[in-house]
MARDREN-582029 format. One record per residue (C-alpha): x, z, y; residue in one letter. Coordinates in nm, 3 decimals, padded with zeros to 5 digits. Layout:
BEGIN
NODE       x       z       y res
NODE       X       Z       Y   a
...
! end
This chain:
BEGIN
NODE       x       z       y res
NODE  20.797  07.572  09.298   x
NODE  20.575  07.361  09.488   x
NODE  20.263  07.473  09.290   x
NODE  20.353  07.817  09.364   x
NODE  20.391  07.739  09.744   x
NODE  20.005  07.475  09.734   x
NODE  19.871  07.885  09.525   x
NODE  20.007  08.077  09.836   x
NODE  19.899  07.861  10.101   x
NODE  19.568  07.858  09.954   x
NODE  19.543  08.188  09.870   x
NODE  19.647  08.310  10.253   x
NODE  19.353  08.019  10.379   x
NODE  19.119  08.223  10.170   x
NODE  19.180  08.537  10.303   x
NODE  19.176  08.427  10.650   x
NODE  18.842  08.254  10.612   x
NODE  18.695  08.604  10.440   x
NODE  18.842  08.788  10.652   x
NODE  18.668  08.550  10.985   x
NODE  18.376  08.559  10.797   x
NODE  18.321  08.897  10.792   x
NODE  18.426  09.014  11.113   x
NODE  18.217  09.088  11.396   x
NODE  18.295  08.834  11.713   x
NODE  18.552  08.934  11.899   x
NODE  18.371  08.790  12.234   x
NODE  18.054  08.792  12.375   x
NODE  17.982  08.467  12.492   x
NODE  17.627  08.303  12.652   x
NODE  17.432  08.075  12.463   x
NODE  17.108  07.922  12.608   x
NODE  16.850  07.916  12.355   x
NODE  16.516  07.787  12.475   x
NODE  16.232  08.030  12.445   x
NODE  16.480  08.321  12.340   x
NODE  16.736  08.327  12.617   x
NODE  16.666  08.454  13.004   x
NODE  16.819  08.254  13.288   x
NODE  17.023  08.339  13.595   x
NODE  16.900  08.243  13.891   x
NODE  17.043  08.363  14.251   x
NODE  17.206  08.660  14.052   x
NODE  16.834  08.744  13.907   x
NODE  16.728  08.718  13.531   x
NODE  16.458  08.487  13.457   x
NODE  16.292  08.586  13.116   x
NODE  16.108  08.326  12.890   x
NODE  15.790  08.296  12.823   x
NODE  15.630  08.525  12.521   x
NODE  15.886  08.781  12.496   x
NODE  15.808  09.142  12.398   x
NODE  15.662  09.345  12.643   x
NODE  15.947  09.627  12.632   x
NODE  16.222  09.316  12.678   x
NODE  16.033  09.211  12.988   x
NODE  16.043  09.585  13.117   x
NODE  16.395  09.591  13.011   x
NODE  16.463  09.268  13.237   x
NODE  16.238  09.385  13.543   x
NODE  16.477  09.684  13.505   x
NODE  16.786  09.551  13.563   x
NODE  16.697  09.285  13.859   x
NODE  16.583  09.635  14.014   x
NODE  16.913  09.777  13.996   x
NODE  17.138  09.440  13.986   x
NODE  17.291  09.520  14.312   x
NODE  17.315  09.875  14.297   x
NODE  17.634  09.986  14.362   x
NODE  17.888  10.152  14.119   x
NODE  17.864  10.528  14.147   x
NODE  18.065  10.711  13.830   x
NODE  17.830  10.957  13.721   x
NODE  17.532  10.761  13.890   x
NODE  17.200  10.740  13.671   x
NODE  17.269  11.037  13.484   x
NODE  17.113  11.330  13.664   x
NODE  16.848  11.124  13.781   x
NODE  16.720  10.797  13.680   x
NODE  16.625  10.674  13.993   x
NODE  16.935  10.682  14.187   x
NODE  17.110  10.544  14.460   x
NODE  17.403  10.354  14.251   x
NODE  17.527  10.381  13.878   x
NODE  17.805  10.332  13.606   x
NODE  17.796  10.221  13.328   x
NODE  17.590  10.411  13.077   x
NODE  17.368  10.495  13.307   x
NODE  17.270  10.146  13.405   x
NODE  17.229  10.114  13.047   x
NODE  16.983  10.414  13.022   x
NODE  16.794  10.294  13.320   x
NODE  16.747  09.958  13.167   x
NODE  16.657  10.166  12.804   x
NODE  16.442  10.384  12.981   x
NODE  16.213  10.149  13.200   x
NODE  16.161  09.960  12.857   x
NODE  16.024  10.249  12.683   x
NODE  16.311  10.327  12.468   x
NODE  16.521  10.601  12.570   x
NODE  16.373  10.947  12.712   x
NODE  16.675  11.044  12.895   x
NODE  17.035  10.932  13.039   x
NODE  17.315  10.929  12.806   x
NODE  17.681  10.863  12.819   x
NODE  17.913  10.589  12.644   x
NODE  17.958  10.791  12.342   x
NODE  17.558  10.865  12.315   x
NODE  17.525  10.514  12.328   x
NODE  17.723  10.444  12.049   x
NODE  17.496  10.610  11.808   x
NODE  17.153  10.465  12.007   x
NODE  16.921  10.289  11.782   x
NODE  16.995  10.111  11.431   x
NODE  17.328  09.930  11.366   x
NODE  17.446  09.573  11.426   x
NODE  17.314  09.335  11.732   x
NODE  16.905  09.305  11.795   x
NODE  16.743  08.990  11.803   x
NODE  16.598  09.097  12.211   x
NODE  16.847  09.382  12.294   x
NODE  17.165  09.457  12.185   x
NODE  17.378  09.793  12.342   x
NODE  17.759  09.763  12.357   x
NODE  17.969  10.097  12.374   x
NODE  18.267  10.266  12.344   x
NODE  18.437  10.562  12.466   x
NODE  18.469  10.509  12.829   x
NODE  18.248  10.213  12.855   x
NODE  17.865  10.067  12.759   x
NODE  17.691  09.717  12.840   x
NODE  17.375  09.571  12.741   x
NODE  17.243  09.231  12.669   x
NODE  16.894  09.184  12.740   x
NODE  16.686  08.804  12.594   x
NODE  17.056  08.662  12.588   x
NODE  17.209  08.788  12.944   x
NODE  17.505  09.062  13.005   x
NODE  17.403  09.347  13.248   x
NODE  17.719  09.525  13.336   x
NODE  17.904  09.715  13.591   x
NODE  18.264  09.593  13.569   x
NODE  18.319  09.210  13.666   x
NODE  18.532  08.979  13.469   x
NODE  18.857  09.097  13.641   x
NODE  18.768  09.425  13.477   x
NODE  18.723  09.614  13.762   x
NODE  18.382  09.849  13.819   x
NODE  18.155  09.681  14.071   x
NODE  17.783  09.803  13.995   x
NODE  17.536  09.650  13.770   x
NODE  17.525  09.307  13.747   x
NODE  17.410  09.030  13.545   x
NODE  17.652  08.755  13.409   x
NODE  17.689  08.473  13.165   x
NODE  18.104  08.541  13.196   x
NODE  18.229  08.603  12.827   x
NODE  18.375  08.941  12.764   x
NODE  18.563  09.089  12.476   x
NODE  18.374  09.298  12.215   x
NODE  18.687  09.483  12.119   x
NODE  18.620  09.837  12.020   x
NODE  18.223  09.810  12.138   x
NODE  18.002  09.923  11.859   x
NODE  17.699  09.666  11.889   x
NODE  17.341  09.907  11.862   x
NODE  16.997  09.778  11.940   x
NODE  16.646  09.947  11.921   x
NODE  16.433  09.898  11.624   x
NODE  16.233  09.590  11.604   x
NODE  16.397  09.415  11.899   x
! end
């Protein structure tokens, strides 16, 4: 009996480690890496040195719009516009880096780009909402109390539940 218990313990220990080893992370979470990962400063994104040119557009993007307010539906007819939501702030970002032509919503993001999480810029969407993480850094528009509040930058951890994780090609 007790070998059969020490065979079912292990077995279940097995199957949990698989099963956390092949599972996406549940939660974002900041992790300063020198050279790779862009600061916060005074609510503004720092990039590092040497990064590729269309991550530094991506960055100058979103300290352009990092105060913006949230507007549903804003960034969408227009790029340029006088506050955003979600997608859209994600679009504007995409689109001052050379990467996306036009504004798209949640669920267009979700098929942006190639699969998985970029090494420079990964997109996070789901129906209903999108993020993006530019050289390391969160821009999004709700806070960490959940609620909508414009695009921002933040190193505040946020769960990945449900997000699809896209990024362009090469970055």
């Amino acid at each position: 009996m007790a070998t059969s218990l020490l065979r079912a313990v292990l077995i279940c220990g097995f199957t949990v480690l698989l099963v956390q080893c092949s599972s996406s992370p549940r939660v974002w979470t900041y992790n300063y890496e020198n050279g790779k990962t862009s600061l916060l400063l005074q609510d503004q994104a720092v990039p590092p040195a040497n990064i590729p040119e269309p991550v530094l557009r991506a960055i100058a993007a979103g300290n352009n719009i990092k105060d913006k307010p949230y507007r549903w539906g804003g960034g969408h007819r227009k790029i340029e516009d006088t506050g955003y939501d979600c997608s859209g702030t994600v679009s504007y970002v995409l689109h001052h880096a050379g990467l996306l032509n036009s504004p798209t919503t949640s669920d267009g993001l979700r098929h942006f780009g190639d699969k998985g999480e970029g090494e420079w810029i990964t997109v996070y969407a789901k129906d209903g909402h999108a993020f993006i993480v530019v050289a390391g850094l969160r821009l999004d528009t709700s806070g960490s109390d959940g609620r909508d509040r414009g695009p921002r930058w933040t190193k505040h951890s946020r769960s990945l539940h449900g997000f699809r994780a896209r990024h362009p090609e090469g970055l």
